[in-house]
C-alpha positions in Angstrom: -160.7 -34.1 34.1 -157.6 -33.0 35.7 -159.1 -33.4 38.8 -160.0 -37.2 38.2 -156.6 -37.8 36.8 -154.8 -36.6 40.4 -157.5 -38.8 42.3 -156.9 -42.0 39.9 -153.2 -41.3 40.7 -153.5 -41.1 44.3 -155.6 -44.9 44.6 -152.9 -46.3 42.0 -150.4 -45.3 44.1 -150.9 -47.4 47.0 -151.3 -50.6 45.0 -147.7 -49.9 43.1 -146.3 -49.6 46.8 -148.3 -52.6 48.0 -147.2 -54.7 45.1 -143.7 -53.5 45.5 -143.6 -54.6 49.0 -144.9 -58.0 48.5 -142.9 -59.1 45.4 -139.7 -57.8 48.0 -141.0 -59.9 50.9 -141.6 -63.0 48.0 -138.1 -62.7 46.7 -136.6 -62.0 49.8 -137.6 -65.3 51.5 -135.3 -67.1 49.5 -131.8 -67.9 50.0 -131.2 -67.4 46.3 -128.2 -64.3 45.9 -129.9 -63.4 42.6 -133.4 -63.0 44.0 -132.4 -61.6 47.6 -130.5 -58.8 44.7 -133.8 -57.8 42.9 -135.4 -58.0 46.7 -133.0 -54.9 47.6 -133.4 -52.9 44.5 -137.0 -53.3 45.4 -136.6 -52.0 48.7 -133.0 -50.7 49.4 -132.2 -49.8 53.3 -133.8 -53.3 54.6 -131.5 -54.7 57.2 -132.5 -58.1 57.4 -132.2 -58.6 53.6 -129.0 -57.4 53.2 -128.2 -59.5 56.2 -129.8 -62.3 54.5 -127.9 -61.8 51.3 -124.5 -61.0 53.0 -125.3 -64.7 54.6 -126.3 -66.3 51.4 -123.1 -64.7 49.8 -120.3 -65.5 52.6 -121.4 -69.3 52.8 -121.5 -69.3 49.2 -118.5 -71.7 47.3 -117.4 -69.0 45.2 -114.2 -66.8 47.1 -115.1 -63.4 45.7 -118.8 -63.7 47.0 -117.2 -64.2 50.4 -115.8 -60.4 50.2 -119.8 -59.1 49.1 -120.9 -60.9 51.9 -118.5 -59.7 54.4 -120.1 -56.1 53.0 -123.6 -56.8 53.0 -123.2 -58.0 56.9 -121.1 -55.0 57.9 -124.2 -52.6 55.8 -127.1 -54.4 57.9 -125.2 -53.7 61.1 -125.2 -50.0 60.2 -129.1 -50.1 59.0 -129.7 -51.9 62.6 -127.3 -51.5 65.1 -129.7 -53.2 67.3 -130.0 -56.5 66.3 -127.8 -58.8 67.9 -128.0 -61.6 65.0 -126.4 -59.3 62.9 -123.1 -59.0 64.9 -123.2 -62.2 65.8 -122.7 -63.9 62.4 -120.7 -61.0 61.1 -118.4 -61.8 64.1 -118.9 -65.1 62.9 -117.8 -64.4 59.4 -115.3 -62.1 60.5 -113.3 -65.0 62.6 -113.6 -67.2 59.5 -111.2 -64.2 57.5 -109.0 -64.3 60.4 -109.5 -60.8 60.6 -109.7 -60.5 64.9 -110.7 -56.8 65.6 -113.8 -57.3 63.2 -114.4 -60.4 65.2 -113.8 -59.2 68.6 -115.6 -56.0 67.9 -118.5 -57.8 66.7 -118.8 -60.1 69.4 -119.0 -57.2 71.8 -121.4 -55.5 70.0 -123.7 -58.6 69.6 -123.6 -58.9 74.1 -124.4 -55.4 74.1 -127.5 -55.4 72.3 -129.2 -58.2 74.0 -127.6 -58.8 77.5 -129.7 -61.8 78.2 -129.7 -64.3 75.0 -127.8 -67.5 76.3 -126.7 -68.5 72.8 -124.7 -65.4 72.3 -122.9 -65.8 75.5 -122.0 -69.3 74.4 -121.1 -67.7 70.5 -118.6 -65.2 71.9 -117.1 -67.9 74.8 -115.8 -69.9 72.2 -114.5 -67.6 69.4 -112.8 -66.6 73.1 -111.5 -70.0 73.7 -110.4 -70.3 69.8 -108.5 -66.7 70.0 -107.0 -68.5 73.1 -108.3 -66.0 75.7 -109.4 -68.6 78.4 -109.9 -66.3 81.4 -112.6 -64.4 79.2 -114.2 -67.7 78.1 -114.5 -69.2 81.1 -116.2 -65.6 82.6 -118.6 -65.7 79.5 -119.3 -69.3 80.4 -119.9 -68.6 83.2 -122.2 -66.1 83.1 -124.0 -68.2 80.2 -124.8 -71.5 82.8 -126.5 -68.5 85.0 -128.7 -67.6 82.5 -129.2 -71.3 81.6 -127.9 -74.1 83.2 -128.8 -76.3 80.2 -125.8 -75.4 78.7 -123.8 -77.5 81.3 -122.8 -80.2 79.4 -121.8 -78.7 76.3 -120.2 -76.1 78.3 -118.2 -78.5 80.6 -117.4 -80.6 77.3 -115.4 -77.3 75.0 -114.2 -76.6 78.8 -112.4 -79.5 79.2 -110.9 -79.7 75.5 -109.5 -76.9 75.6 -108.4 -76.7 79.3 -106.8 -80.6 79.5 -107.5 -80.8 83.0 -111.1 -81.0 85.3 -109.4 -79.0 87.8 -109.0 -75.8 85.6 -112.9 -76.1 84.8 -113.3 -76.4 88.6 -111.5 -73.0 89.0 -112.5 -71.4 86.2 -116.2 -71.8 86.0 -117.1 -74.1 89.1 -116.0 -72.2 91.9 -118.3 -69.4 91.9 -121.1 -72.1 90.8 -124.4 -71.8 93.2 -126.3 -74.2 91.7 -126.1 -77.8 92.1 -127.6 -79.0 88.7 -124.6 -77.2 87.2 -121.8 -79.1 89.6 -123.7 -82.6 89.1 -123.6 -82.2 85.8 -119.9 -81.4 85.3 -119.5 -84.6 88.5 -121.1 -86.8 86.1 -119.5 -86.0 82.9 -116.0 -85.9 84.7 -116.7 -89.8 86.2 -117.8 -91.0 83.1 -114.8 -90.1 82.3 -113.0 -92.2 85.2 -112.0 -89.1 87.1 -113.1 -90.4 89.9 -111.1 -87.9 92.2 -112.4 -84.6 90.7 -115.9 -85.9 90.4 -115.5 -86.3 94.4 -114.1 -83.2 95.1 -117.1 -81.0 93.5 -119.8 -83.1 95.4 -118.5 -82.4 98.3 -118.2 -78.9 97.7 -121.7 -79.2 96.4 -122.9 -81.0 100.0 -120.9 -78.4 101.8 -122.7 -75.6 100.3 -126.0 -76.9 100.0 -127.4 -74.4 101.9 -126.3 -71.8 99.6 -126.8 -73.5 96.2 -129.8 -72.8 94.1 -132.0 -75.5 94.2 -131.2 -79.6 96.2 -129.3 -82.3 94.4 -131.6 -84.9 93.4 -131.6 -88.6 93.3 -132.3 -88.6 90.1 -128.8 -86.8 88.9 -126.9 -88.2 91.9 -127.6 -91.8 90.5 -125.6 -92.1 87.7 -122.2 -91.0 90.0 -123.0 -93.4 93.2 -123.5 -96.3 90.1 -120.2 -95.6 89.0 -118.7 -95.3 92.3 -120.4 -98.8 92.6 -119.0 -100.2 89.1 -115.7 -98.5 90.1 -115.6 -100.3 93.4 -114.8 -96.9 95.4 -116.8 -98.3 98.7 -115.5 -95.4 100.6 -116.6 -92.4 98.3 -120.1 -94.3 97.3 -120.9 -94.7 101.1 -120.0 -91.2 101.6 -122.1 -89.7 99.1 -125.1 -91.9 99.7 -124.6 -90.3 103.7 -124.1 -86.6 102.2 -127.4 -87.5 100.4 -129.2 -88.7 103.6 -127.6 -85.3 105.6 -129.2 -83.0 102.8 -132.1 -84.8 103.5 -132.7 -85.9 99.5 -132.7 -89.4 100.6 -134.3 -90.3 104.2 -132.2 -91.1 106.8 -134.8 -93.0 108.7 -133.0 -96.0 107.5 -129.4 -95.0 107.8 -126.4 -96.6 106.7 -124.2 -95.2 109.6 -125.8 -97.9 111.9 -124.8 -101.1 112.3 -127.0 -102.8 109.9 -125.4 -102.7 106.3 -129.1 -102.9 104.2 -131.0 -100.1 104.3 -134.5 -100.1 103.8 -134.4 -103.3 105.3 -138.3 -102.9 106.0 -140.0 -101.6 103.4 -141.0 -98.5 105.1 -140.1 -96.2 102.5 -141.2 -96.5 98.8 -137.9 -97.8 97.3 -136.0 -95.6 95.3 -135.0 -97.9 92.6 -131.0 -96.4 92.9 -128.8 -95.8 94.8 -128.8 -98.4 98.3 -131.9 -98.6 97.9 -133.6 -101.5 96.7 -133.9 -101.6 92.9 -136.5 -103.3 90.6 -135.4 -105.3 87.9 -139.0 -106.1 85.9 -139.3 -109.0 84.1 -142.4 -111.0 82.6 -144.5 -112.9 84.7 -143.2 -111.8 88.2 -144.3 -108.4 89.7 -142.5 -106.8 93.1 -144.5 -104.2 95.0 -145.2 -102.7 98.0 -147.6 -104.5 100.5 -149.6 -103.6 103.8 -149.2 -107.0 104.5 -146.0 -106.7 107.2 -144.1 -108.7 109.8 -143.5 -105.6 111.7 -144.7 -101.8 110.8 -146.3 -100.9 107.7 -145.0 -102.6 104.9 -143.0 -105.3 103.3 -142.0 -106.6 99.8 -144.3 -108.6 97.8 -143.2 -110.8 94.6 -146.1 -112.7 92.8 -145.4 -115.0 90.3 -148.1 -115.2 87.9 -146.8 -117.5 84.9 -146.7 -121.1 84.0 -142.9 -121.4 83.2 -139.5 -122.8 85.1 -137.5 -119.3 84.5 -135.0 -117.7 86.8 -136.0 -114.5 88.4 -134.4 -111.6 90.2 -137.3 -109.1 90.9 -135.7 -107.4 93.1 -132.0 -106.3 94.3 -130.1 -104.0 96.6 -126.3 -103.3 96.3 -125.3 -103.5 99.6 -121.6 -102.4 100.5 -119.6 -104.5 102.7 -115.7 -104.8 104.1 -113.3 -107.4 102.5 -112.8 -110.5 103.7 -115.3 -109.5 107.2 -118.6 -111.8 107.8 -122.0 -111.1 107.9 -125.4 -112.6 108.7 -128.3 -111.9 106.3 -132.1 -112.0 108.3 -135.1 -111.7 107.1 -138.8 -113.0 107.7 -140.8 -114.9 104.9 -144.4 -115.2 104.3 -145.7 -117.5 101.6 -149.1 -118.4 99.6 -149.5 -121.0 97.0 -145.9 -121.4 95.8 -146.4 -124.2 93.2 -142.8 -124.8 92.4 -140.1 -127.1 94.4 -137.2 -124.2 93.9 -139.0 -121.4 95.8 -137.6 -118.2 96.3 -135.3 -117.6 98.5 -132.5 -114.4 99.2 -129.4 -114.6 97.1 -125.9 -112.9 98.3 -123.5 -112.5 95.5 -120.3 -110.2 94.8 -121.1 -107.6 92.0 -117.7 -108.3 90.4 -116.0 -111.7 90.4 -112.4 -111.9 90.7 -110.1 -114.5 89.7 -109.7 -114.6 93.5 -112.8 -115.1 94.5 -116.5 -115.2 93.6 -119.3 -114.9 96.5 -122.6 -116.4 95.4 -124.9 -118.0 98.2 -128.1 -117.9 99.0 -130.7 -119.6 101.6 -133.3 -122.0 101.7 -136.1 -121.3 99.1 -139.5 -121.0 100.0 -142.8 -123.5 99.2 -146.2 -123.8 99.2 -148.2 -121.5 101.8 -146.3 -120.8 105.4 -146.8 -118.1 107.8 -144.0 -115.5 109.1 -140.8 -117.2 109.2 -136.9 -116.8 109.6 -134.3 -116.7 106.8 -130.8 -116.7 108.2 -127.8 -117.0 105.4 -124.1 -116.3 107.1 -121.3 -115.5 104.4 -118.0 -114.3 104.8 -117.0 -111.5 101.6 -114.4 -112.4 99.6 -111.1 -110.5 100.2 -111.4 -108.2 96.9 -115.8 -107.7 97.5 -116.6 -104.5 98.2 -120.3 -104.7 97.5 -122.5 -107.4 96.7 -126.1 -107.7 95.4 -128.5 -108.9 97.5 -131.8 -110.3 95.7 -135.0 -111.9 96.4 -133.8 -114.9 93.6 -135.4 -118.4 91.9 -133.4 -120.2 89.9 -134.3 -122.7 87.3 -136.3 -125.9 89.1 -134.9 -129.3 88.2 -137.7 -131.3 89.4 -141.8 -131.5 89.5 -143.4 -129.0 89.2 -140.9 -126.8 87.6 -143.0 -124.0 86.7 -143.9 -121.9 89.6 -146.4 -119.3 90.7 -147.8 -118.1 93.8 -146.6 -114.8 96.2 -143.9 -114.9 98.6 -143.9 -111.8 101.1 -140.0 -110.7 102.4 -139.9 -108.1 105.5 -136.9 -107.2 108.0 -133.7 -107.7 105.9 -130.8 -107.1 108.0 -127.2 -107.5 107.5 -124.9 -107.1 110.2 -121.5 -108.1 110.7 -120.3 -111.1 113.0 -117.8 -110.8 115.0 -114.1 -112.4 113.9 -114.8 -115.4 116.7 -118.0 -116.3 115.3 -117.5 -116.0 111.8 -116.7 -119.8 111.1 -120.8 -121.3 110.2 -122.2 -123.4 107.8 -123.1 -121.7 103.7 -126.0 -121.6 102.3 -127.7 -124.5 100.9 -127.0 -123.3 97.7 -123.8 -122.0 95.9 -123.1 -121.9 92.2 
C-alpha cells in the first residue's frame, strides 16, 4: 500500500507542475497588474513576467505603481542580464524619472547585449540627443544607418531638429557615409526643404566618391532632386547632376547633354526613362505613346495612337528641356502619319514651365493630318529672358472645326534642339501661339 501511495504521488506530481505552469503562462499573457501578480507567485524568478508586470505597472496612471514598476524592471534585468529589451525600456523608464545614470547605464547595457539590433542603436541615439550629448548621438546614428540604412529618413529628420543646420548632419553623420542610398536620402529630404545648396553639396560628394560608395545612385532616388532643381529653376545644378548621372554611367550618355543639341533622346534609341531629361509619359485615355521599330533613322521612334472618338486635348508625351534666357533655338524633327481623322493634328508644342509676368513662351508647329510619309517639322523660338527650361510635347489641342474628334497614329523621330546663332535668330513663330 505504501508502495502504491509513493507511485500515485510521483504521476500526480507532474500534473500539479504542469497545471501550475500553464495557469502562469494563461495569467501571464495579460497586461492585467493583478493577474501578471498571481502569474509570479505561481512561478517566482520568471524574467519576462516581472518585466511584463514592471511595464504594465510604470505605464500605469497611478504615481506609486510607477515606483513598483521601476523595481520589477530593475529585478528582470538581474533574472536576465541578457536580454537587451529589458534594459532598453528600463532605460526607457529610467529617463522618464529623470534619474540619468539609471538611464545611461541602461542604455549601455542594452548595446552590449545585442551589438547588432538597429532599433536599440536608434533607442540610445536619442535619449543621447535628449541628454544633449550630440557627438555620441550622431556616432550611434551613425553606426545604426550601417546596420540599416532604412533608418535614413527618420534619422536625418531628429538630426536636423535637434542640430538646426543640414551642415552639422553633413559632418556629423554624412561624412564618413559610403553609401549612396543614405546621402540621397538626406539630399532629398534637405531640398524638399528648399536647401537647395546643401542638397548640392552631398551629391556631389556622392558622384565624387562613387567609386567608393556601397552600391550606384539610381534614377529612381535621383528623380525627385533634379524635379525640384527643375521646379526651383536651378538650370545650372539640374544640368550638372543630370551629367554626374550620365558620368556614373546610371543614365546613358549615348545621348549626351554636353553636345550641342539641347534634347536628349532625341531618337528614341533608348527606352525613355520617364524622369529626369528624358522624355516623360503623361497617360491619358484614349491616346497611347510607345516605342516603335518603325524609324526615320536607327532603330526606333515615338509612336502616339489615338484610339477615341472625342475632340480632347492631349499631351502624351513631354521632355523638360533646359535652355539659356533670352537665346534662340530651332526645334527639328521628322513626322510620319496614318489615318489622322481630325483637322487639328498633332503637332510639337514648346512652352516655358513657369510663366512669368514677363513673359510666357508657348508655340508650337504645324499639326499633322491624314496619312503622309517621313517629313520635316521645323518650329524656331527665342526663350523668354526669365525661361530656364521649357516643356517640349508631342501636343493636340481642342479642334474647332469638322471632324473634331480625332484618331489615327502619328510617328515623331529625330527631335533636335540646337541654338541659332544671335544673327539668325530673327524668323517667323509658329503657326500657333496661345
Amino acid at each position: 500500500l505504501l508502495f502504491l501511495v509513493v507511485i500515485s504521488l510521483v504521476a500526480i506530481f507532474p500534473a500539479f507542475e504542469a497545471a501550475r505552469i500553464a495557469t502562469a503562462v494563461t495569467l501571464g499573457s495579460s497586461m492585467n497588474p493583478e493577474d501578471l501578480h498571481r502569474a509570479l507567485s505561481l512561478d517566482p524568478g520568471n524574467a519576462d513576467l516581472e518585466h511584463r508586470l514592471g511595464v504594465a505597472l510604470f505605464y500605469s496612471d497611478s504615481t506609486p505603481d510607477r515606483g513598483h514598476g521601476i523595481d520589477h524592471l530593475r529585478r528582470a534585468t538581474m533574472l536576465n542580464p541578457h536580454e537587451a529589451l529589458y534594459w532598453s525600456d528600463l532605460s526607457a523608464a529610467c529617463e522618464a524619472l529623470h534619474d540619468k545614470p539609471c538611464a545611461d547605464s541602461a542604455a549601455a547595457s542594452a548595446l552590449d547585449a545585442s551589438p547588432m539590433t538597429p532599433r536599440l542603436y536608434w533607442a540610445a541615439a536619442n535619449h543621447a540627443l535628449r541628454a544633449g550629448r550630440q557627438v555620441e548621438a550622431f556616432r550611434l546614428f551613425r553606426y545604426l544607418l550601417e546596420l540599416d540604412p532604412s533608418y535614413a529618413e527618420a534619422v536625418f529628420h531628429v538630426c536636423l531638429r535637434a542640430a538646426g543646420t543640414p551642415g552639422s548632419v553633413d559632418r556629423g553623420i554624412l561624412a564618413d557615409t559610403r553609401n549612396a542610398h543614405v546621402s540621397m536620402t538626406f539630399v532629398n529630404l534637405v531640398s524638399r526643404l528648399e536647401d537647395y545648396d546643401s542638397a548640392y553639396v552631398e551629391w556631389k560628394r556622392v558622384a565624387s566618391e562613387a567609386d567608393s560608395v556601397a552600391g550606384p545612385v539610381t534614377v529612381a532616388e535621383a528623380e525627385p532632386y533634379l524635379d525640384r532643381l527643375i521646379s526651383a529653376g536651378r538650370e545650372r545644378d539640374a544640368v550638372a547632376v543630370w551629367d554626374d548621372l550620365e558620368h556614373l554611367r546610371v543614365v546613358s550618355s549615348a545621348d549626351s547633354m554636353l553636345r550641342r543639341d539641347a534634347v536628349f533622346n532625341g531618337g528614341f534609341e533608348q527606352v525613355p526613362l520617364n524622369a529626369g531629361f528624358d522624355w516623360r509619359y503623361n497617360p491619358q485615355p484614349l491616346v497611347s505613346a510607345t516605342i516603335s521599330d518603325v524609324a526615320h533613322t536607327g532603330s526606333h521612334s515615338m509612336r502616339v495612337e489615338f484610339t477615341g472618338d472625342r475632340n480632347e486635348e492631349y499631351e502624351p508625351v513631354f521632355e523638360v528641356v533646359p535652355v539659356e534666357p533670352g537665346r534662340s533655338y530651332r526645334l527639328s524633327a521628322f513626322a510620319r502619319s496614318q489615318a489622322i481623322t481630325s483637322d487639328t493634328g498633332p503637332r510639337l508644342r514648346v512652352r516655358d514651365l513657369t510663366c512669368s509676368p514677363v513673359s510666357c513662351l508657348d508655340v508650337s508647329s504645324s499639326g499633322v493630318t491624314s496619312t503622309t510619309d517621313w517629313h520635316a517639322i521645323t518650329l524656331p523660338f527665342t526663350a523668354g529672358p526669365e525661361t530656364r527650361f521649357v516643356r517640349l510635347a508631342v501636343w493636340r489641342p481642342r479642334s474647332r472645326g469638322y471632324p473634331s474628334e480625332i484618331g489615327g497614329v502619328l510617328w515623331i523621330d529625330d527631335v533636335s534642339m540646337v541654338e541659332q546663332p544671335l544673327e539668325g535668330s530673327v524668323g517667323t513663330m509658329a503657326e500657333s501661339r496661345r
